[in-house]
Every structure is written in structure tokens, then in C-alpha cells.
DOLUMDREN-474314 format. One record per atom (N, C-alpha, C): residue number from 1; y, x, z; atom name. Coordinates in steps of 0.001 Angstrom, whole numbers. Atoms other than C-alpha are relative to their C-alpha. Example, Ala and Ser with C-alpha at 12.3 -4.5 7.8 and 13.67 -1.06 7.14 Angstrom:
% residues 2
NODE  resi       yy       xx       zz  name
NODE     1    -1190      890        0     N
NODE     1    -4500    12300     7800    CA
NODE     1     1200      900        0     C
NODE     2    -1190     -820      -60     N
NODE     2    -1060    13670     7140    CA
NODE     2     1090     -770      730     C
This chain:
% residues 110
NODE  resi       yy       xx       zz  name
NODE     1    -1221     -664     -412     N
NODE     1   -66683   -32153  -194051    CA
NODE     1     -121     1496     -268     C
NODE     2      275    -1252      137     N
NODE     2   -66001   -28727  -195046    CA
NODE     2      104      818     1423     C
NODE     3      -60    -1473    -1292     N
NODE     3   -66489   -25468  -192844    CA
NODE     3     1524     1036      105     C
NODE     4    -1226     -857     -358     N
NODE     4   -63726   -23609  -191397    CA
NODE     4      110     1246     -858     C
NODE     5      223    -1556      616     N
NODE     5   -63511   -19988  -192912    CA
NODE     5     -488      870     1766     C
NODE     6      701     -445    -1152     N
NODE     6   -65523   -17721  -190360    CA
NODE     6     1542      768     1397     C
NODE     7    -1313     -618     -128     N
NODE     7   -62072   -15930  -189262    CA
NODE     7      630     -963     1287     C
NODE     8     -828      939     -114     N
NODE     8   -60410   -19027  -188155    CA
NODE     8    -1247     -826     1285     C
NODE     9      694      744    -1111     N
NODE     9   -63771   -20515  -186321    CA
NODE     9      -36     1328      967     C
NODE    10     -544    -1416    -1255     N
NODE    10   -63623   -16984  -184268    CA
NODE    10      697     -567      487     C
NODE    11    -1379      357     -865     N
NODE    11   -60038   -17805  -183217    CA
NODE    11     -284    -1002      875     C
NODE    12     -155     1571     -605     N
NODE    12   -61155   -21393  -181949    CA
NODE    12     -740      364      731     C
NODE    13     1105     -221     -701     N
NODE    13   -64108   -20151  -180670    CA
NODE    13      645     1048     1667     C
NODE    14     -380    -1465    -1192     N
NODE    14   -62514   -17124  -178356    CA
NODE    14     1414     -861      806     C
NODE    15    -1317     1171    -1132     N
NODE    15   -59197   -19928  -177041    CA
NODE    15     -550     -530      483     C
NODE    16      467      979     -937     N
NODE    16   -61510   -22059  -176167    CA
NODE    16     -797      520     1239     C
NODE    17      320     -576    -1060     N
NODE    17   -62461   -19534  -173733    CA
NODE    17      796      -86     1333     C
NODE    18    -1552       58     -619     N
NODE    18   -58958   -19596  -172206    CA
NODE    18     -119    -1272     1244     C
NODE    19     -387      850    -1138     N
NODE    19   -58566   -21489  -168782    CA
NODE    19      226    -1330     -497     C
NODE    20     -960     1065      751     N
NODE    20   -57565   -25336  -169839    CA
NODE    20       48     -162     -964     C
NODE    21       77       29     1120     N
NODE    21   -58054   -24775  -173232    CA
NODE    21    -1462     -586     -644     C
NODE    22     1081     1010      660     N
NODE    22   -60296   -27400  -175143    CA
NODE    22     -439       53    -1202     C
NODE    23      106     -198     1493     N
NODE    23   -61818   -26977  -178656    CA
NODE    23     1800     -646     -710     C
NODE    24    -1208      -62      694     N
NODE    24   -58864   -29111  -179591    CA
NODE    24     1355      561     -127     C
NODE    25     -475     -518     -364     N
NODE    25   -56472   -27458  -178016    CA
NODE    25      163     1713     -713     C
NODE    26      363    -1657     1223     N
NODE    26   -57767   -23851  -179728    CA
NODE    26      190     -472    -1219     C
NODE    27      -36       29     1217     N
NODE    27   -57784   -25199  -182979    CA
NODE    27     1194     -536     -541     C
NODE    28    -1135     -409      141     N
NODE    28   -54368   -26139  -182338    CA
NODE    28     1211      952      -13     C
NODE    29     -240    -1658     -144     N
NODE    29   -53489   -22410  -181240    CA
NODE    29     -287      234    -1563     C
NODE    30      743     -813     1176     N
NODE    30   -55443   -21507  -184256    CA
NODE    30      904      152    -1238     C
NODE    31     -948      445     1344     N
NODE    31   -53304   -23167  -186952    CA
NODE    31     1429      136      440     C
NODE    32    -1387     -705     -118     N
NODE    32   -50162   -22399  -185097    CA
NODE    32      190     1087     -495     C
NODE    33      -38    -1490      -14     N
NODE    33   -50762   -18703  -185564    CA
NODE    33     -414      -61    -1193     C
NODE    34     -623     -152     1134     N
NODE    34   -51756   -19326  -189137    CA
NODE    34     1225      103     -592     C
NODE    35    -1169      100      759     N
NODE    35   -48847   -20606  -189968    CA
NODE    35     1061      669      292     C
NODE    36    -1209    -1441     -460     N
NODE    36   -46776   -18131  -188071    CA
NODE    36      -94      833     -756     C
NODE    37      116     -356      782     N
NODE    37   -45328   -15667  -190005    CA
NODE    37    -1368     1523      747     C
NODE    38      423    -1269     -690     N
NODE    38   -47261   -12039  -190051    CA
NODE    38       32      870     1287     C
NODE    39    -1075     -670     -669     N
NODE    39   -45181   -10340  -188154    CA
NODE    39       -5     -430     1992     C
NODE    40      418      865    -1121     N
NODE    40   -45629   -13076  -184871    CA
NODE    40    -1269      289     -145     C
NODE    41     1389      114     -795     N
NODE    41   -49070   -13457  -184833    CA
NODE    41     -810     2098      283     C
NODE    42      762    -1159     -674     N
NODE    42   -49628    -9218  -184493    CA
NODE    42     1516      139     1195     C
NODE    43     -983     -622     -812     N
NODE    43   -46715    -9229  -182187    CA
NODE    43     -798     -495     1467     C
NODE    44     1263     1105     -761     N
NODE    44   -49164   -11823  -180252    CA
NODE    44     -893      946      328     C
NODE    45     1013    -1031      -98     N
NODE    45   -52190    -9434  -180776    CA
NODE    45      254      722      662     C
NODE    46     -349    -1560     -469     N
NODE    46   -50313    -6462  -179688    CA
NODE    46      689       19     1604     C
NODE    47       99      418    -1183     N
NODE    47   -49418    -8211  -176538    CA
NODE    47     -964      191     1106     C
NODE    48     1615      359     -873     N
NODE    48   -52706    -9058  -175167    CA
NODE    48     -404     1359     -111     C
NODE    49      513    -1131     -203     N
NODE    49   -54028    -5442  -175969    CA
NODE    49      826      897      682     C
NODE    50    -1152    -1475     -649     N
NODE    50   -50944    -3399  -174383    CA
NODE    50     -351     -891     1648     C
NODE    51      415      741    -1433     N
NODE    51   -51499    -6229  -171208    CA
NODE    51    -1062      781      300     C
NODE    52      999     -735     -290     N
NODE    52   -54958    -5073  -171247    CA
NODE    52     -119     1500      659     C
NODE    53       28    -1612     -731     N
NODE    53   -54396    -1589  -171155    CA
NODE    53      902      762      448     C
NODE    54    -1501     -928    -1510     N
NODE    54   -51353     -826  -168976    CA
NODE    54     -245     -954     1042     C
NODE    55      111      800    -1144     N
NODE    55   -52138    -3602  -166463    CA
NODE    55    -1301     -172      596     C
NODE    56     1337      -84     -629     N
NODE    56   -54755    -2878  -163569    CA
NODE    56      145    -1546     1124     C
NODE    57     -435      491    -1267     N
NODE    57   -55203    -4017  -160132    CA
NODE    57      359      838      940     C
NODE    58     -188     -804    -1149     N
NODE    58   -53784    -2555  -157181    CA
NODE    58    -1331      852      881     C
NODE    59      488     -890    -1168     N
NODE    59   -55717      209  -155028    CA
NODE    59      259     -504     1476     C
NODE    60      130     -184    -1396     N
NODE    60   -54731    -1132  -151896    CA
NODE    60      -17    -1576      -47     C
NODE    61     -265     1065     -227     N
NODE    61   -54376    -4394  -152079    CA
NODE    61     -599    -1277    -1330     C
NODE    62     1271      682      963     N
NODE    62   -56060    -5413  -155226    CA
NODE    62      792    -1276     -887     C
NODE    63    -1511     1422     1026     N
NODE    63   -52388    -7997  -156738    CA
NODE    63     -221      735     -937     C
NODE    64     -252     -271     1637     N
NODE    64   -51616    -7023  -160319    CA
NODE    64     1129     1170      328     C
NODE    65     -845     -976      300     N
NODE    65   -50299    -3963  -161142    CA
NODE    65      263     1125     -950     C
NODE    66      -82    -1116     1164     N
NODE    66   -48971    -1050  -163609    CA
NODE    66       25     1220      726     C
NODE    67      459     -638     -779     N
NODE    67   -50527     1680  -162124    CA
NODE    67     -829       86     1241     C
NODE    68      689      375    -1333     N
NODE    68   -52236     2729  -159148    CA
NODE    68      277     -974     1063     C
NODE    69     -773     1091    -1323     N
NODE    69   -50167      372  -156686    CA
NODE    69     1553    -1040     -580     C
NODE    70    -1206     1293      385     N
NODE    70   -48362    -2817  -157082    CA
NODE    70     1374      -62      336     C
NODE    71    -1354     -139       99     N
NODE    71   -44955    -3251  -157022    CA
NODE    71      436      -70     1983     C
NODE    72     -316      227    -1626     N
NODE    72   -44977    -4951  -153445    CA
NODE    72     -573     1669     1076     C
NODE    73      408    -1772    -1190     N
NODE    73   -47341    -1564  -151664    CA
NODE    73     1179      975     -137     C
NODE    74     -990    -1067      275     N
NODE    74   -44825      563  -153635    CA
NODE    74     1673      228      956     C
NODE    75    -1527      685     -660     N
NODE    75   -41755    -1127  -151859    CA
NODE    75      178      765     1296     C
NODE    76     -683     -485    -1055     N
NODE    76   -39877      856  -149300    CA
NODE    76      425     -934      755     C
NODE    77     -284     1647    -1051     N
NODE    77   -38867    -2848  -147912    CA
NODE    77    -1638     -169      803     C
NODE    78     1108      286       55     N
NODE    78   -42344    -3335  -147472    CA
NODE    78     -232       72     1498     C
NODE    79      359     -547     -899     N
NODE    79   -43610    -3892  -143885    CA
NODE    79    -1886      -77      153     C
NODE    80     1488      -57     -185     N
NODE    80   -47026    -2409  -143149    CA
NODE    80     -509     -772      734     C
NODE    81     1052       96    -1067     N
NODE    81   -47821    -3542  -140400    CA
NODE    81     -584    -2248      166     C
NODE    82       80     1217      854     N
NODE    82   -47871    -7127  -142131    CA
NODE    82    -1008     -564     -509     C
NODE    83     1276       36     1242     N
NODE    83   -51052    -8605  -144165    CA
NODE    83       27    -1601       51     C
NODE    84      246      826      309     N
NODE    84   -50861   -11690  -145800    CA
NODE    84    -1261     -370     -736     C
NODE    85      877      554      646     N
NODE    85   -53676   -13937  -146896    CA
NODE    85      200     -958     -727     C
NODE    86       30     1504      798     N
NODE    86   -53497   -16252  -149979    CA
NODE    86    -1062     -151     -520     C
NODE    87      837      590     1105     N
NODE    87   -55471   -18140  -151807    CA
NODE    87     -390      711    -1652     C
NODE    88       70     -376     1479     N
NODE    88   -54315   -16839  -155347    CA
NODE    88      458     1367       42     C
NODE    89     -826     -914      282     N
NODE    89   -53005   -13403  -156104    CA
NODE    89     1081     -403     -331     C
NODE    90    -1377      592      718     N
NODE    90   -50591   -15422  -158395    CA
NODE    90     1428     -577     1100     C
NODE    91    -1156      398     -962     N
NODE    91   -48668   -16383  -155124    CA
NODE    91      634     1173      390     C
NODE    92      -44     -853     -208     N
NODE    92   -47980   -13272  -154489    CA
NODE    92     1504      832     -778     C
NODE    93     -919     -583      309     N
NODE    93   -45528   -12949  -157246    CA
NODE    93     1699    -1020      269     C
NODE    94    -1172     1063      111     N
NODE    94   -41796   -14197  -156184    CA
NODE    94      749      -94     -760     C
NODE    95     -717      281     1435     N
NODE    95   -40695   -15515  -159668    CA
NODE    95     1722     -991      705     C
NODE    96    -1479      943      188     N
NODE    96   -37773   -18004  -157800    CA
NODE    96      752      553     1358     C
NODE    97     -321     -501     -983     N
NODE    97   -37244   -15520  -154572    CA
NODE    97     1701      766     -292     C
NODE    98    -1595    -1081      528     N
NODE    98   -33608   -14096  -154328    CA
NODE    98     -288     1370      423     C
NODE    99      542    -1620     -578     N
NODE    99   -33793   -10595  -154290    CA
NODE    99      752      482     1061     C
NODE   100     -360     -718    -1367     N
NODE   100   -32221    -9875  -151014    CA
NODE   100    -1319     -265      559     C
NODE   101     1152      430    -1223     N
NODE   101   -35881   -11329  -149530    CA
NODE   101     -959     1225      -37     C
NODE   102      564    -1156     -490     N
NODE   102   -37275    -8850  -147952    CA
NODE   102    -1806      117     -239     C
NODE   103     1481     -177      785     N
NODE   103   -41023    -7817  -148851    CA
NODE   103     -654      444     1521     C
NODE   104      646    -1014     -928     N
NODE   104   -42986    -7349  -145860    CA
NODE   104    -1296     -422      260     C
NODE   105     2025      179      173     N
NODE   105   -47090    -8446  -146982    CA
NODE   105     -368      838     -844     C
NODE   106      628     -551     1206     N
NODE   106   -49268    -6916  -148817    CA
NODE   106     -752    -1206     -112     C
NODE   107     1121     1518      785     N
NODE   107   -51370   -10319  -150840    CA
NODE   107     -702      546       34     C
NODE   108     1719     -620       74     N
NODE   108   -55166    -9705  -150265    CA
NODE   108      109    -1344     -302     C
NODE   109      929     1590      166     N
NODE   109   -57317   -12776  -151689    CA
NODE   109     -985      -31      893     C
NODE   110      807      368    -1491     N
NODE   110   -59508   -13873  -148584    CA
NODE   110    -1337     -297     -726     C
């Protein structure tokens, strides 16, 4: 069987790092993003490195954030005197919350 090109076993090699992601799984990433045009796969690239370096963690509370303090500490809704404990940070964000709901934790991971 032939060998990959070194390029291409990188790619498989560094997805299959990825949470859930299985050699086969990467080497289906892999050849997606070949075949995508140019243009997609650095729009991809240029993703993951701008994530990287505009997105910390919070100072006080340690959730995900752009800048020193997360969106929730930042919040004038916000009640201090509040402190939630989850499990995940990821709960933390309310993707299906209506925005009248009022903000009053700060998410620490326990």
C-alpha cells in the first residue's frame, strides 16, 4: 500500500488528537480539506489561530473569555453575591436562554 505524502499524515496525525476523533475519522477531515477549495481550508486555519489568540480564560472566574473577564463577570445583571458550581464550564454558556434571563452566577468548575 502506498504512503500518504508527509503533509497529509501530519493532518491525520494532529485530528486525531481532537476529542472523539479516530484515525478514521481524521483522515476523513483530512481529505475533506483537501478537496476544499484554497480559500476554505485557510479560512479554517485562520480560525483556530485568531481562537487561539483572542480567546483566554476569565480572571475571576476562570469560563471562556475575550479579555480579562467573561462576558457573564462583565454583566451589570450579574448578581455577586451568587456562585454557581458546574461540572463543565461549557454549561455556563446559555446558547437556548431568552435574553430577558437574568445572569446572576459566576460558573467556577468545582
Amino acid at each position: 500500500m502506498a504512503q500518504l505524502p508527509a503533509a497529509i499524515e501530519e493532518l491525520i496525525q494532529e485530528l486525531s488528537r481532537l476529542p472523539a476523533v479516530g484515525p478514521k475519522t481524521a483522515q476523513r477531515l483530512a481529505f475533506h480539506i483537501l478537496r476544499s477549495d484554497r480559500m476554505r481550508a485557510e479560512a479554517l486555519a485562520r480560525a483556530i489561530v485568531d481562537m487561539k489568540a483572542r480567546i483566554g480564560y476569565c480572571e475571576r472566574c476562570w469560563n471562556i473569555a475575550e479579555g480579562p473577564l467573561c462576558a457573564i463577570c462583565l454583566s451589570a445583571r450579574r448578581d455577586p453575591s451568587v456562585v454557581c458550581v458546574v461540572e463543565s464550564r461549557w454549561t455556563c454558556w446559555p446558547s437556548s436562554a431568552p435574553p430577558s434571563t437574568r445572569v446572576s452566577t459566576t460558573c467556577s468548575t468545582g
